[in-house]
The first five atom37 places (N, CA, C, CB, O) and aatype in JSON, in Angstrom:
{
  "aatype": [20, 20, 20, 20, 20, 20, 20, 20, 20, 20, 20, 20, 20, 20, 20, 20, 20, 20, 20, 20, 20, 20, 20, 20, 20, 20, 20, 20, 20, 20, 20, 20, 20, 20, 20, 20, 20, 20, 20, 20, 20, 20, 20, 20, 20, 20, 20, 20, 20, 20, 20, 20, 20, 20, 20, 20, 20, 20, 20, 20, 20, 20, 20, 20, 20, 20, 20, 20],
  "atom_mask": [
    [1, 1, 1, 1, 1],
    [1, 1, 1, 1, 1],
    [1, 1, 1, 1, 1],
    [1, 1, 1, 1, 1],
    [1, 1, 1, 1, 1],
    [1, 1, 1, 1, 1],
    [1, 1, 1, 1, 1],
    [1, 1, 1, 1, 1],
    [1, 1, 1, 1, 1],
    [1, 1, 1, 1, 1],
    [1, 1, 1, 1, 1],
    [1, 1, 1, 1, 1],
    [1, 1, 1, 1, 1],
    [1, 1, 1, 1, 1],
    [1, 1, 1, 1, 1],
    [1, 1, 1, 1, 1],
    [1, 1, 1, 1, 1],
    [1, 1, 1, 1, 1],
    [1, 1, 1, 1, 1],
    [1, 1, 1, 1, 1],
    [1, 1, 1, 1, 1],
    [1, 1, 1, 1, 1],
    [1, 1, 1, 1, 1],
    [1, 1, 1, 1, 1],
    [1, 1, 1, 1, 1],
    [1, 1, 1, 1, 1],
    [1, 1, 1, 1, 1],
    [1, 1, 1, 1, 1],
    [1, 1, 1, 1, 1],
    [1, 1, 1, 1, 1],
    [1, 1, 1, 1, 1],
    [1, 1, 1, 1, 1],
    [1, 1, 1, 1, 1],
    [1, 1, 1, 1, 1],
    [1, 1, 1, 1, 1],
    [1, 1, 1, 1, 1],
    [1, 1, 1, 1, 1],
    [1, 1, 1, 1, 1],
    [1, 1, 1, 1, 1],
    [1, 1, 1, 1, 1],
    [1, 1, 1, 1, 1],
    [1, 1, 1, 1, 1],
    [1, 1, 1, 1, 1],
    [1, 1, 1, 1, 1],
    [1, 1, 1, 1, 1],
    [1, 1, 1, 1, 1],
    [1, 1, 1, 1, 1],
    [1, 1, 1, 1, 1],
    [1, 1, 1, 1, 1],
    [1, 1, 1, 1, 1],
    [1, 1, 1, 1, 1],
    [1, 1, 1, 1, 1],
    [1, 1, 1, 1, 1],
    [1, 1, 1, 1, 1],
    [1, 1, 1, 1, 1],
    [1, 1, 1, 1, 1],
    [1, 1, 1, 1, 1],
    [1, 1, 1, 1, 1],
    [1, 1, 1, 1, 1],
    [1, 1, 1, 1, 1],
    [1, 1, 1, 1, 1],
    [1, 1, 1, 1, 1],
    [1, 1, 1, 1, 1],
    [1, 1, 1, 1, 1],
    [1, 1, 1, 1, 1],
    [1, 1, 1, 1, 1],
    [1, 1, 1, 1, 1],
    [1, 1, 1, 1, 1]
  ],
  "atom_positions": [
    [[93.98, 151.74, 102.45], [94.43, 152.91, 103.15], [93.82, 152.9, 104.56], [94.05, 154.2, 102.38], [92.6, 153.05, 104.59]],
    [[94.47, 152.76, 105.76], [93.82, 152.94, 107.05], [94.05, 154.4, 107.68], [94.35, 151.84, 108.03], [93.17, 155.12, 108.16]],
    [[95.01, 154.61, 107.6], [95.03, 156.11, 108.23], [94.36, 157.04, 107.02], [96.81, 156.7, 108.64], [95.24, 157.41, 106.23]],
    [[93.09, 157.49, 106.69], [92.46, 158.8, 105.23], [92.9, 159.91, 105.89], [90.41, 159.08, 104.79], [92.88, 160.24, 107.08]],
    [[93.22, 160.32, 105.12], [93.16, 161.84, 105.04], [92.13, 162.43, 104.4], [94.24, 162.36, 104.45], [92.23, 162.36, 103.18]],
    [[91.03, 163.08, 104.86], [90.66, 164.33, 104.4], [90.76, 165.61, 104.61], [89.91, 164.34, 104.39], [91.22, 166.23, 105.57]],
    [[90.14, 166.08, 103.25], [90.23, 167.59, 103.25], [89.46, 168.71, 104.11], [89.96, 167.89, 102.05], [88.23, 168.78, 104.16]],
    [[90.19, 169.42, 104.65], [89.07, 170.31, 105.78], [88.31, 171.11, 105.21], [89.66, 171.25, 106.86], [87.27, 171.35, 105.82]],
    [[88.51, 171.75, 103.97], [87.54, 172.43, 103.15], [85.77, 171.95, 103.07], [88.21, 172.27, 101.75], [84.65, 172.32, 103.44]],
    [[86.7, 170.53, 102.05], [85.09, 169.61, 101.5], [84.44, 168.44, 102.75], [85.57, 168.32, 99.75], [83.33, 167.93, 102.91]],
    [[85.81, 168.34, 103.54], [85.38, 167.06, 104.05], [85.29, 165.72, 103.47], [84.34, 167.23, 104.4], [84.69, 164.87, 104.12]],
    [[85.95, 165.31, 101.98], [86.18, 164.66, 101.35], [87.24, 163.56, 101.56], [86.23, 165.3, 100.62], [87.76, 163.76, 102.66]],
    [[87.64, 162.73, 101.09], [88.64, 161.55, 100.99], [89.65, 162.57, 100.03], [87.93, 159.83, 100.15], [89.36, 163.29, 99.07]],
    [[90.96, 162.29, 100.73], [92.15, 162.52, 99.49], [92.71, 161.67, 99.1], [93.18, 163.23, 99.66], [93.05, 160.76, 99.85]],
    [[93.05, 161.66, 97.54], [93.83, 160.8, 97.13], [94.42, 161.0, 96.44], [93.55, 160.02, 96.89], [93.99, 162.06, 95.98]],
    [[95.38, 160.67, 95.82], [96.25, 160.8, 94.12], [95.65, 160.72, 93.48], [97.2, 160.01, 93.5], [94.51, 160.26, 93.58]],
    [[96.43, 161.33, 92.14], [95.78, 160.94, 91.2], [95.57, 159.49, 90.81], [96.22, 161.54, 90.38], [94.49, 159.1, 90.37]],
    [[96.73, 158.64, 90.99], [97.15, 157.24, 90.92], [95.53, 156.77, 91.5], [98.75, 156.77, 91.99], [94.58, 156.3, 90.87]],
    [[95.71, 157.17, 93.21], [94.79, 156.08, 93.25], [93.29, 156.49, 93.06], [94.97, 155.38, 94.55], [92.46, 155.59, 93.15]],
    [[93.02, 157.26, 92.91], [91.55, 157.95, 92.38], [91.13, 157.05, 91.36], [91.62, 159.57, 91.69], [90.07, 156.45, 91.5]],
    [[92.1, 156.82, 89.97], [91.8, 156.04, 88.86], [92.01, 154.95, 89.49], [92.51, 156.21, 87.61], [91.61, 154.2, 88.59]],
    [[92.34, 154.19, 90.39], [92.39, 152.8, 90.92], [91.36, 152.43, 91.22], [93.1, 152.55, 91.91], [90.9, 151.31, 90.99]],
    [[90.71, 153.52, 91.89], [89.41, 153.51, 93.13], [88.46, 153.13, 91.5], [88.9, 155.63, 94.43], [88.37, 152.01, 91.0]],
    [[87.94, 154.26, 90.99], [87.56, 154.6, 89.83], [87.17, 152.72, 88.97], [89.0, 155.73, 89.15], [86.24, 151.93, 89.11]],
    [[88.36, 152.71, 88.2], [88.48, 151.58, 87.89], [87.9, 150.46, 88.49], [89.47, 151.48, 87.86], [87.04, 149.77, 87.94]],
    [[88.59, 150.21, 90.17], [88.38, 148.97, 90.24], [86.76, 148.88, 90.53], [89.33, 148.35, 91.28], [86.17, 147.8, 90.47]],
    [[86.13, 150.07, 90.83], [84.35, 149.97, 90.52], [83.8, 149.54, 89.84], [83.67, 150.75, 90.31], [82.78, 148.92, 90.15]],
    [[84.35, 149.73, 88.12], [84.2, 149.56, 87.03], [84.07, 148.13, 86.67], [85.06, 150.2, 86.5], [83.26, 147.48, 86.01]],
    [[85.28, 147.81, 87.41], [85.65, 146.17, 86.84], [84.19, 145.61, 87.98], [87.94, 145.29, 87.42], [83.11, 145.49, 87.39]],
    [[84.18, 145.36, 89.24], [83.52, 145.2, 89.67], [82.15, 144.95, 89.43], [83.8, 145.68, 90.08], [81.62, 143.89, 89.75]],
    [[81.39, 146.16, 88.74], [80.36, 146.63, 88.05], [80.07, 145.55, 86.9], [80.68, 148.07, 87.55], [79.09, 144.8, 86.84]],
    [[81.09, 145.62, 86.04], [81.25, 144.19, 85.49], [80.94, 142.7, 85.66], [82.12, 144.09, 85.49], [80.18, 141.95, 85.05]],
    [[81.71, 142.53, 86.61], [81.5, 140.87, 87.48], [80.02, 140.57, 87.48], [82.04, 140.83, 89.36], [79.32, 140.21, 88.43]],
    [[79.7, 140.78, 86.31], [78.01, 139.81, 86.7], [77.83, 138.86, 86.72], [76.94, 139.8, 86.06], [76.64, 138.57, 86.84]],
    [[79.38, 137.09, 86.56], [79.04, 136.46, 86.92], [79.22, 135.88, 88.17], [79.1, 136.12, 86.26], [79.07, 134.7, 88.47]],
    [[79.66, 137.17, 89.15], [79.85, 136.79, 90.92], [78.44, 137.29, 90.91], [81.23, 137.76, 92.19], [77.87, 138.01, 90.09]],
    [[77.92, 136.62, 92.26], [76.78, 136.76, 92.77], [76.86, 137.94, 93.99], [76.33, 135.36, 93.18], [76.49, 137.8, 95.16]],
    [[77.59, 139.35, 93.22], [77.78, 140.46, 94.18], [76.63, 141.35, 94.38], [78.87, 141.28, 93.78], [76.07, 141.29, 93.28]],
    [[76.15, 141.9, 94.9], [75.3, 142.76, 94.77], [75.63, 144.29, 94.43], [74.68, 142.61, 95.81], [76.33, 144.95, 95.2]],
    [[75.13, 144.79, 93.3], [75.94, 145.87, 92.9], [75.6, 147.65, 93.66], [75.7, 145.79, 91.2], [74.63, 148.09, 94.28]],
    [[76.76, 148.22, 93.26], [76.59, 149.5, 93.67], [75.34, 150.13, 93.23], [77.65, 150.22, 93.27], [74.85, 149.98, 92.11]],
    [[74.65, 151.16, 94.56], [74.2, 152.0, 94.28], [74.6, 153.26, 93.57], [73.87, 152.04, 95.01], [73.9, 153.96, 92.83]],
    [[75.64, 153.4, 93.88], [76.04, 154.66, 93.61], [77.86, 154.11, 93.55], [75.4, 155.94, 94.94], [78.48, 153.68, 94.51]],
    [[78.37, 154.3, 92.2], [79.56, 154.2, 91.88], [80.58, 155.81, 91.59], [79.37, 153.25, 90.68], [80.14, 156.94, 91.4]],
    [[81.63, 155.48, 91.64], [82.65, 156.87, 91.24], [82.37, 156.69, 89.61], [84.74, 156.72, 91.77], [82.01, 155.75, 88.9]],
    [[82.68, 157.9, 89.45], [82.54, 158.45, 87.75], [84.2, 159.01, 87.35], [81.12, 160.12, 87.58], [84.97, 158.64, 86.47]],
    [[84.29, 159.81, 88.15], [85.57, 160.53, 87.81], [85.96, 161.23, 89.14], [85.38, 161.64, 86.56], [85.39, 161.38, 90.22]],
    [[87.55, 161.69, 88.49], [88.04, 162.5, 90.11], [88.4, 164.28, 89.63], [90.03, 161.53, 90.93], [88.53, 164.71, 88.49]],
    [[88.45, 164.74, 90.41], [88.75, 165.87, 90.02], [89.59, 166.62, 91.4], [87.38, 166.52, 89.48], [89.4, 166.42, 92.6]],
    [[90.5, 167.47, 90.78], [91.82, 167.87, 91.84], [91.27, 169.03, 92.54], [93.42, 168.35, 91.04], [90.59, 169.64, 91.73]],
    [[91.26, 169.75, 93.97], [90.45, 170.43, 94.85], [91.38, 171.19, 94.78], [89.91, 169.96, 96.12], [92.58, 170.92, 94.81]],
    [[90.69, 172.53, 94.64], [91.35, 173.44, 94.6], [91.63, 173.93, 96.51], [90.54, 174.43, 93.51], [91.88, 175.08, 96.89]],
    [[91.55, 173.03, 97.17], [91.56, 173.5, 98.68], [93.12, 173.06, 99.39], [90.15, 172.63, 99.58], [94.0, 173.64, 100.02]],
    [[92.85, 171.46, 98.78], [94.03, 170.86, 99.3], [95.17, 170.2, 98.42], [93.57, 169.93, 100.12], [96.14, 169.52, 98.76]],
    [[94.83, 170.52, 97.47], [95.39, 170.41, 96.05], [95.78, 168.48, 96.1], [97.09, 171.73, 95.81], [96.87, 167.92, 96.01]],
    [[94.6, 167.99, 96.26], [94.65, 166.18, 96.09], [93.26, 165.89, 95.16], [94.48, 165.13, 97.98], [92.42, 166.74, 94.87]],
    [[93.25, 164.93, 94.88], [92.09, 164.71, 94.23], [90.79, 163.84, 94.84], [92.55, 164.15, 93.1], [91.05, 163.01, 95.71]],
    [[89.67, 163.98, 94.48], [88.58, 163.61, 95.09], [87.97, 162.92, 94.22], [87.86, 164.53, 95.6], [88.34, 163.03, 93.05]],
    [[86.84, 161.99, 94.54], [86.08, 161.63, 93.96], [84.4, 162.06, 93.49], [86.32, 160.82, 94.42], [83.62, 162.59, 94.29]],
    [[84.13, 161.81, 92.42], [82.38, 162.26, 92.56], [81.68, 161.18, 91.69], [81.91, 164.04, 91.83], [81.97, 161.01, 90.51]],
    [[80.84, 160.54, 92.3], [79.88, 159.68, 91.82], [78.46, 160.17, 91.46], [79.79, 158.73, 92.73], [77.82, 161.22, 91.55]],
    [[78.22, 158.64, 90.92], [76.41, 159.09, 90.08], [75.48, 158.3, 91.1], [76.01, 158.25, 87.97], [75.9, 157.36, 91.78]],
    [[74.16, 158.79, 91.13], [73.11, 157.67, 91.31], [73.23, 156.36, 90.05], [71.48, 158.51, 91.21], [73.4, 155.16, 90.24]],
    [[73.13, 156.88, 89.12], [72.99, 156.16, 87.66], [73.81, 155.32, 87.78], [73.23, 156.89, 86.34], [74.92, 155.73, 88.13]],
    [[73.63, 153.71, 87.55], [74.78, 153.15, 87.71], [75.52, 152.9, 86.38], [74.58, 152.0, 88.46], [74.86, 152.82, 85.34]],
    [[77.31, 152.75, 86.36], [78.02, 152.79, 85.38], [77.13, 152.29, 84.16], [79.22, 152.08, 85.67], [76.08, 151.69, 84.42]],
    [[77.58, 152.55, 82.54], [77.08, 152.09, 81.8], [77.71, 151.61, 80.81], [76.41, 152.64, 81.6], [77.18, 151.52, 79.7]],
    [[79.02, 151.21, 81.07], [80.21, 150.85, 80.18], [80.48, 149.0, 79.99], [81.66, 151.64, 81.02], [81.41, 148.58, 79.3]]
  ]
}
């Protein structure tokens, strides 16, 4: 995505729902790859949830990294 949109409320990233679980996901898989020599997230997405401001969905992450 080059042109983001955010929300003027939160100041957040908008996205679909579509791509929220994309975003979401492809962390996940990522998180995974322990046999690339990536260096992993500090802080990954957990889940999205829909804003009641701009009615798109956002993301919210953990310190904790994934545990799946």
């Amino acid at each position: 995505m080059v042109n983001a949109e955010y929300c003027e409320a939160t100041n957040k990233k908008k996205y679909s729902r579509r791509e929220a679980g994309e975003v979401i996901n492809s962390a996940r898989r990522n998180y995974r790859g322990q046999h690339l020599k990536k260096k992993r997230a500090k802080i990954t997405p957990q889940r999205c949830y829909k804003c009641e401001h701009c009615n798109a969905f956002h993301l919210t992450s953990s310190k904790t990294p994934y545990k799946g």
